[in-house]
Each structure stands twice: as C-alpha cells, then as structure tokens.
N, C-alpha and C positions, 0 to 999 in steps of 0.2 A: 904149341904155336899159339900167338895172341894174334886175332884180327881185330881192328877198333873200326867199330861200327856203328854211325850216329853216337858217338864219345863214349857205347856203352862195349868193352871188350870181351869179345867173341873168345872162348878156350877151344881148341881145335886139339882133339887126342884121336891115336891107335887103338888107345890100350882099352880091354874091358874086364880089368881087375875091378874097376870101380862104377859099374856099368849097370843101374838099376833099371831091369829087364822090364819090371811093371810099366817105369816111365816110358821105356821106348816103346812098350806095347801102344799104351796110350797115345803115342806122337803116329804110331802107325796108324793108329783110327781116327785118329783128328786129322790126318795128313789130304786126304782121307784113301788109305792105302790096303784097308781090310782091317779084318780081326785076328791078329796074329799074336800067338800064346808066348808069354813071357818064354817057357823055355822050351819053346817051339826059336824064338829070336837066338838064346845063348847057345843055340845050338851051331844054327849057320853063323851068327859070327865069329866064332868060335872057329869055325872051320873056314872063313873068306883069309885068302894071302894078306886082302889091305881093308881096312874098315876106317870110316871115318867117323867120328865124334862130335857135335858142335855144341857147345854151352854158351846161352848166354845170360849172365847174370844170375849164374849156378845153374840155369833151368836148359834143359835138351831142348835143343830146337831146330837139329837139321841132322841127317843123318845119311850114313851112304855104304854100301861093301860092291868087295869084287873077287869071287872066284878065278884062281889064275893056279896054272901048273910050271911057271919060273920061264917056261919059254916060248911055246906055240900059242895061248890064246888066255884072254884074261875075260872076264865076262861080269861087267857091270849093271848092280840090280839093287833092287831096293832104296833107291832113292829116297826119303822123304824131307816133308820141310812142313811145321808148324804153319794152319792158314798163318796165322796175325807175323810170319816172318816168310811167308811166299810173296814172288814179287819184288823182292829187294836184291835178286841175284847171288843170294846164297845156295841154290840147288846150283846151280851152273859154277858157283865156286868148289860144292862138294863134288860133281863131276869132273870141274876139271882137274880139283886135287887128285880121284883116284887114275884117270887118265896118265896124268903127270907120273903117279907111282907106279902103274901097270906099264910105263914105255919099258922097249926092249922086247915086247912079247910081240912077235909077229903078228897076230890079230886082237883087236881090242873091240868087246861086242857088247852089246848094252841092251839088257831086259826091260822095257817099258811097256808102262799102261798106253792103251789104247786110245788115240787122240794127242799126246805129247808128242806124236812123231819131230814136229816142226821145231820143239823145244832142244830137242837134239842134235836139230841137223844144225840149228844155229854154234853147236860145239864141234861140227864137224864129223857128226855119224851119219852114214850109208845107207838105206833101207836097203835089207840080203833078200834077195831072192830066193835062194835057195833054204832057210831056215824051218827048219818043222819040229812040230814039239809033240807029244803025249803028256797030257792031263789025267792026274790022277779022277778030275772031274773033267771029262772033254763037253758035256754038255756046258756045265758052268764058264768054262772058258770059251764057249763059241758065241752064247748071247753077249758078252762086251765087245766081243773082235779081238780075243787072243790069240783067235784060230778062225781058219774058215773051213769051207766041204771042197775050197779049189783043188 
C-alpha cells in the first residue's frame, strides 16, 4: 500500500521478509519506546497475526503489531513512530490500520505506554477495569504506571 504524504510516498507492508530488525531496534529507541534487541523484535513479530510497516523514502518510520487468536480478542502493542514523524497522524493511521485488520474479533485491546491513554481514546479505546498484568520486572513496571499496588 502507498500513502502520499507531504508529496513524499509512505510504503505501508505486512511482510518481514525484508524487515531490518537493527533499524526497527533503533526506531524503538528513538521512538522513545525502550531498548529492544533486534531479535528480541523478529521474534514477536514474527509471531503477531497483523504487523504494520511504514517506510518513508526507504527509511522505517512508523510501526505497529497485534497479537490476535482469529476470533475472541486481538491485542494491539507496540506502537511506534520516528520523533521527526510524530504528530502528523501517522500512529493513529498505523492503529487504525491494525484496528481495521483485527475487526471480527470480539474484543480488540491495546497495550500502551503510560500517559498516551487520551491518544487512544480519541480512536475509540476503553480504559478496562478489570486488566492485570505480571511483569517479568513488577518493580520496573510500577515506577512508570504500568502497574499499581491497587
């Protein structure tokens, strides 16, 4: 898929035959979305049902997957978007691509960083009440607010 974007055209791919894990590493630390190991990345995408791709002008600048089982619940994570291409409504285009891919699953949930909440609701997600995680680090996850002691 082509998006044309300020006349310069966005490559929108699935696929990650051709998917240089170092670059996306790097778009996940500039994003700024941690330090995540090249094939630490080719791992989970590798196993997400939908993954999104965005190139532009050859160069990765937006990215997105979703874990989904074909029918009860699709779960939307890892987001990222290049600073110098945040702000132009390409995260909210790569959400609602995988949105759009994951309809049909009765529930659609979405993993975000702490503070985005509002970025989300404007796509039309929920804050769950009932949600709870374990952290392979529960301490690392409770100083941002991935987690509380409620």
């Amino acid at each position: 898929m082509i998006d044309q974007e300020n006349n310069v055209p966005r490559v929108w791919t699935h696929l990650i035959d051709n998917v240089d894990w170092n670059e996306l590493s790097a778009l996940y630390l500039a994003a700024p979305l941690g330090n995540k190991k090249p094939v630490d990345l080719k791992t989970v995408f590798t196993n997400s049902m939908f993954r999104c791709f965005v190139h532009d002008s050859g160069k990765l600048v937006g990215v997105g997957r979703a874990l989904a089982d074909g029918v009860d619940r699709a779960c939307i994570c890892d987001i990222a978007v290049l600073p110098g291409h945040q702000g132009t409504g390409l995260g909210m285009k790569i959400v609602a691509h995988l949105v759009d891919r994951a309809r049909g699953h009765r529930k659609i949930i979405l993993y975000a960083v702490p503070g985005k909440e509002g970025f989300y609701r404007k796509l039309g997600f929920k804050r769950m009440t009932t949600a709870m995680a374990i952290f392979d680090d529960q301490a690392g996850a409770l100083a941002p607010g991935y987690i509380n002691e409620k």
